[in-house]
C-alpha positions in Angstrom: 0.0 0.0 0.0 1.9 3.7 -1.1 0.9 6.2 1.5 -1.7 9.1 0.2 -2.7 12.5 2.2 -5.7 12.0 3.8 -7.0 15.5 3.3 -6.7 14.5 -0.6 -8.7 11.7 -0.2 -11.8 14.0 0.9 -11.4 16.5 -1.9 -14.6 15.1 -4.2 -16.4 13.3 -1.4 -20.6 13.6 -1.6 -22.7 11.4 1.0 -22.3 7.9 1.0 -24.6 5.5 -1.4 -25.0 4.2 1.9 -27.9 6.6 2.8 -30.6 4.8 0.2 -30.7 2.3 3.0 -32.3 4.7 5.8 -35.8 4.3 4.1 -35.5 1.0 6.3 -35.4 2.7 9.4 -37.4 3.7 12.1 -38.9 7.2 11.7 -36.9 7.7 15.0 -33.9 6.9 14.0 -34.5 8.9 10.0 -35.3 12.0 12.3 -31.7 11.0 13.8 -29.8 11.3 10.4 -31.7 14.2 9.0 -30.3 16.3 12.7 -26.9 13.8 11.5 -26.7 15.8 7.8 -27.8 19.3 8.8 -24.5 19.6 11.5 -22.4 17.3 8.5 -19.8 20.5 8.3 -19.1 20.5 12.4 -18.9 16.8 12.3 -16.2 16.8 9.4 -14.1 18.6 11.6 -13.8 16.2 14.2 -13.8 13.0 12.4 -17.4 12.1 11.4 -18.1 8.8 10.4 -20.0 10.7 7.3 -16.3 11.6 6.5 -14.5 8.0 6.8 -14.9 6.5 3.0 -15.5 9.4 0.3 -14.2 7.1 -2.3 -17.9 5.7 -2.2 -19.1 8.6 -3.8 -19.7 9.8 -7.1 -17.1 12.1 -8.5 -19.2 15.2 -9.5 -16.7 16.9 -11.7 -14.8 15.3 -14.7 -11.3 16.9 -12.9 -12.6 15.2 -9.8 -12.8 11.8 -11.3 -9.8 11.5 -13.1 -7.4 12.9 -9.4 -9.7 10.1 -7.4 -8.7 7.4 -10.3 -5.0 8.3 -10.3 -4.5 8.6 -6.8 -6.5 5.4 -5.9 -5.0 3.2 -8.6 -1.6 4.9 -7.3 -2.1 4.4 -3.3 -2.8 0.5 -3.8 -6.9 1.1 -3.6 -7.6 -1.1 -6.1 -11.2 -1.2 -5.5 -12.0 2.9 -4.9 -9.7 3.6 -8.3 -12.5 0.5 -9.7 -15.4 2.6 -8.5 -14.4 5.6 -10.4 -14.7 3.7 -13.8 -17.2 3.8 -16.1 -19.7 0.6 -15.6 -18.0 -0.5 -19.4 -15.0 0.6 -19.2 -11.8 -0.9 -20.2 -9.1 1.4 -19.9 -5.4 0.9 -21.3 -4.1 2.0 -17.5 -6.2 -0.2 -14.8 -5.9 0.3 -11.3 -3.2 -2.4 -11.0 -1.1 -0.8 -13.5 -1.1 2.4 -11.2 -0.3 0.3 -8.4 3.0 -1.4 -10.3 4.3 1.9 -11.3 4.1 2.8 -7.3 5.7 -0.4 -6.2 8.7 0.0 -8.9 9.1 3.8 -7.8 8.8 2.4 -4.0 11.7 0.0 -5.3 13.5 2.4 -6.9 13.5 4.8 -4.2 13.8 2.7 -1.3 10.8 3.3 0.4 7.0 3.5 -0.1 6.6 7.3 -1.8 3.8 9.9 -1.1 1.7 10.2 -3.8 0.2 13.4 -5.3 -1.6 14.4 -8.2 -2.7 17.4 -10.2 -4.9 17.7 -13.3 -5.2 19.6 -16.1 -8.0 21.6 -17.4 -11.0 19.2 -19.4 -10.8 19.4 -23.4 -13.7 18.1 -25.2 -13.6 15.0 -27.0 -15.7 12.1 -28.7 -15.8 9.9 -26.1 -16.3 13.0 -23.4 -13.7 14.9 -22.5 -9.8 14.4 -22.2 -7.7 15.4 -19.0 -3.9 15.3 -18.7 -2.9 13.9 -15.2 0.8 13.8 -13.7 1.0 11.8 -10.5 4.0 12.3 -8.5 6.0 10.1 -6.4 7.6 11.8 -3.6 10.5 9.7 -1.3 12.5 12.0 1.1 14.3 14.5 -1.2 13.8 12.6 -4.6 10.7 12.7 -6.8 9.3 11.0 -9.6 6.5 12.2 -12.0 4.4 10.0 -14.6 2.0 11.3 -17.1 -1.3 10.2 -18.1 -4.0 11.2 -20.5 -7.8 10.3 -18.6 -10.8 10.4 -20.5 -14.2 10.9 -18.9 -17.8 10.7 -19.3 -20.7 12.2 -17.6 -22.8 9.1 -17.0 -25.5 11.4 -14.8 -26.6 14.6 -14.6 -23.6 16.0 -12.8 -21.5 12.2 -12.4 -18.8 11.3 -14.1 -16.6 8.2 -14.3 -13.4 7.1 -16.1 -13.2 5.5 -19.5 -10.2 5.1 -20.4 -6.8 6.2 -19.2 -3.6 6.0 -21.1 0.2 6.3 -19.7 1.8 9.1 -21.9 5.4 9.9 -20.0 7.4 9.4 -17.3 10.4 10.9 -15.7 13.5 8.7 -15.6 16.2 9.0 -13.1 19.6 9.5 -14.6 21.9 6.7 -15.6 24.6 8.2 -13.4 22.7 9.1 -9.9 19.1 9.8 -9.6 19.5 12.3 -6.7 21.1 14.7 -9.3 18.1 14.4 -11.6 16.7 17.8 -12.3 12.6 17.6 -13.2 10.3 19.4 -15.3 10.0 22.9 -13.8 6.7 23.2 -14.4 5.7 20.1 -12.5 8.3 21.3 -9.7 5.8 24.5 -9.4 2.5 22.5 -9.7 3.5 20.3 -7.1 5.1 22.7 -4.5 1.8 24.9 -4.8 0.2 20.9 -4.4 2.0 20.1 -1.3 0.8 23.0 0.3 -3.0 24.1 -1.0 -4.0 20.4 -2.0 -1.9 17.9 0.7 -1.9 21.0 3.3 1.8 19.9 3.7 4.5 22.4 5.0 7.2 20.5 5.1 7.7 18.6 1.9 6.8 22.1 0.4 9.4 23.8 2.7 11.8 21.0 1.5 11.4 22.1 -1.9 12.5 26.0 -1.6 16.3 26.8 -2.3 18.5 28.4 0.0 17.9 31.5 -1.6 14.1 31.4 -1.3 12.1 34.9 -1.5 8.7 36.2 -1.4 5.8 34.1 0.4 6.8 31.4 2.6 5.2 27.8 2.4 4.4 28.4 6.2 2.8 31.5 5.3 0.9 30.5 2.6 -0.6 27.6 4.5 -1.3 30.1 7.4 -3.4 32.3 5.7 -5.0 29.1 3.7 -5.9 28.3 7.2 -7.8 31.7 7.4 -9.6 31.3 4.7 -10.8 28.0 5.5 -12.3 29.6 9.4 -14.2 31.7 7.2 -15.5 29.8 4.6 -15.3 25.9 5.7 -13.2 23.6 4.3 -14.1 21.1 1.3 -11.0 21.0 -1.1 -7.9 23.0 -2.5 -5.5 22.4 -5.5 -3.2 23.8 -7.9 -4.8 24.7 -11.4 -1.3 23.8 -13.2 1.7 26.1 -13.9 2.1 28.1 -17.2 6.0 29.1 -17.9 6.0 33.3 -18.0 8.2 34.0 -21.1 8.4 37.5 -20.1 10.3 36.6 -17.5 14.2 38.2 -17.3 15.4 36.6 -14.4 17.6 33.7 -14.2 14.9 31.2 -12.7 12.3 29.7 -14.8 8.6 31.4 -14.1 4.9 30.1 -13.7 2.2 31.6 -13.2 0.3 29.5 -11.2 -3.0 29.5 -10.0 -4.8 27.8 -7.1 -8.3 27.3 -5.9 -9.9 26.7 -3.0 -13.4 25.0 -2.1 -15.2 25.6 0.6 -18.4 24.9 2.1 -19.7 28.9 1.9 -17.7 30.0 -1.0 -15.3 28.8 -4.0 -12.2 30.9 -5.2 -9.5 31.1 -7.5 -5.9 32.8 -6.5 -3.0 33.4 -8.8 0.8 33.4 -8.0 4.0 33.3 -9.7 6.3 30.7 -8.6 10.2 30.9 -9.8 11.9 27.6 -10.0 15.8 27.3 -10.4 17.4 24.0 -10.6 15.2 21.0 -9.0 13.7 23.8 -6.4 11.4 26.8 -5.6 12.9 30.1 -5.7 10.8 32.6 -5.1 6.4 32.2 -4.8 4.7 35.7 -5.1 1.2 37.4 -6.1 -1.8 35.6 -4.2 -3.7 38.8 -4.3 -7.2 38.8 -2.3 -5.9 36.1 0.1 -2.4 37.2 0.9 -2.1 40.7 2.2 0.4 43.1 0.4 3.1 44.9 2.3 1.3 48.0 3.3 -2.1 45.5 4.8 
């Protein structure tokens, strides 16, 4: 089994299919569960048994089911990455394939990685629409990224499942020593803005910044993420992808990069520009309407 973030795991998650069986219960006991649903967002706080098994759920956005089939199939939950496919679905990349890719990386690495994915934005196709997904596999200081192209389908008014899903890339380590690799900067920005919005993670995201880091912190950045969830509740934050900034005259590559953040009262979007030299984050700025400027 690879290790996953929990709070990823809860990013799509609706009420359990298990609720079609309360018609079988006592008016008591309905009365019970309608009190149960109406405090849901105090509960999730604390641990809720509402909030134990998302993965039961339907996905209700085609981003959302192609993250819960990469992740699943990646993290060894063979059955929840199964529940995310389509009812006819046959798909070049099963579950199991995910998995094997995680076990070589966990071979490779020398120790079980920490997965995390981003996707890309939904392009319109025959068969539904098409969704470029990189998984990354994250082992102390080393990471390793794989590519895949998911196609989904709506198969209800506002559910979606996986059709098909298709290995496109990979990232191989170097023939000489895999600890000098240098990645995809672009991925390197996704996934530090990942670490921190999506897996709520400081300290693989304060791993990631060079020595001569500027601008927002990861620490930061998570603490005012933090604020924003006491306002507005908490449901599910990730990065929207990096896009390179060719205006840029700086020595470091930039992105700009923009994240959003679901909650249970309101839904918004936040841009930044991350600078990436080398394999690391140099500098992370912008974030205007959630981080305050120097004079606020």
């Amino acid at each position: 089994m690879v290790e996953v973030d929990e709070d990823e795991n809860t990013e799509f998650a609706d009420p359990p299919r298990k609720w079609k069986r309360v018609g079988t219960l006592t008016a008591g006991w309905i009365i019970l569960l309608a009190l149960g649903a109406w405090v849901a967002p105090g509960f999730a706080a604390t641990g809720s048994p509402e909030d134990e098994d998302p993965w039961e759920a339907d996905a209700t956005d085609a981003k959302g089911a192609a993250w819960s089939y990469l992740v699943a199939g990646s993290s060894g939950d063979l059955k929840d990455a199964d529940n995310v496919l389509c009812a006819d679905a046959s798909p070049e990349v099963k579950p199991s394939d995910l998995n094997s890719i995680s076990e070589d990386y966990a071979k490779e690495l020398g120790g079980a990685p920490r997965i995390d994915a981003s996707t890309g934005d939904p392009i319109s196709v025959a068969a539904g629409v098409s969704i470029t997904g990189t998984v990354s596999y994250n082992y102390r200081n080393e990471r390793r990224f794989e590519e895949f192209m998911v196609t989904v389908q709506e198969f209800d008014s506002g559910k979606f499942c996986v059709s098909d899903a298709v290995r496109t890339a990979s990232q191989e380590p170097s023939s000489d020593d895999s600890s000098t690799e240098v990645g995809d900067p672009a991925l390197i920005a996704n996934d530090y803005m990942t670490q921190i919005v999506g897996n709520r993670d400081v300290t693989a995201a304060t791993e990631m910044q060079c020595d001569s880091f500027f601008g927002i912190m990861a620490v930061q950045l998570n603490s005012v993420i933090g604020e924003w969830e006491t306002e507005n509740g908490w449901r599910s934050g990730y990065s929207l992808g990096a896009v390179e900034n060719e205006n840029s005259e700086t020595s470091a590559t930039i992105f700009d990069v923009s994240i959003k953040l679901e909650g249970e009262i309101a839904v918004e979007t936040f841009d930044f520009i991350v600078g990436v030299q080398g394999d690391c984050v140099s500098s992370v700025e912008g974030g205007e309407g959630l981080v305050a400027g120097p004079e606020d």
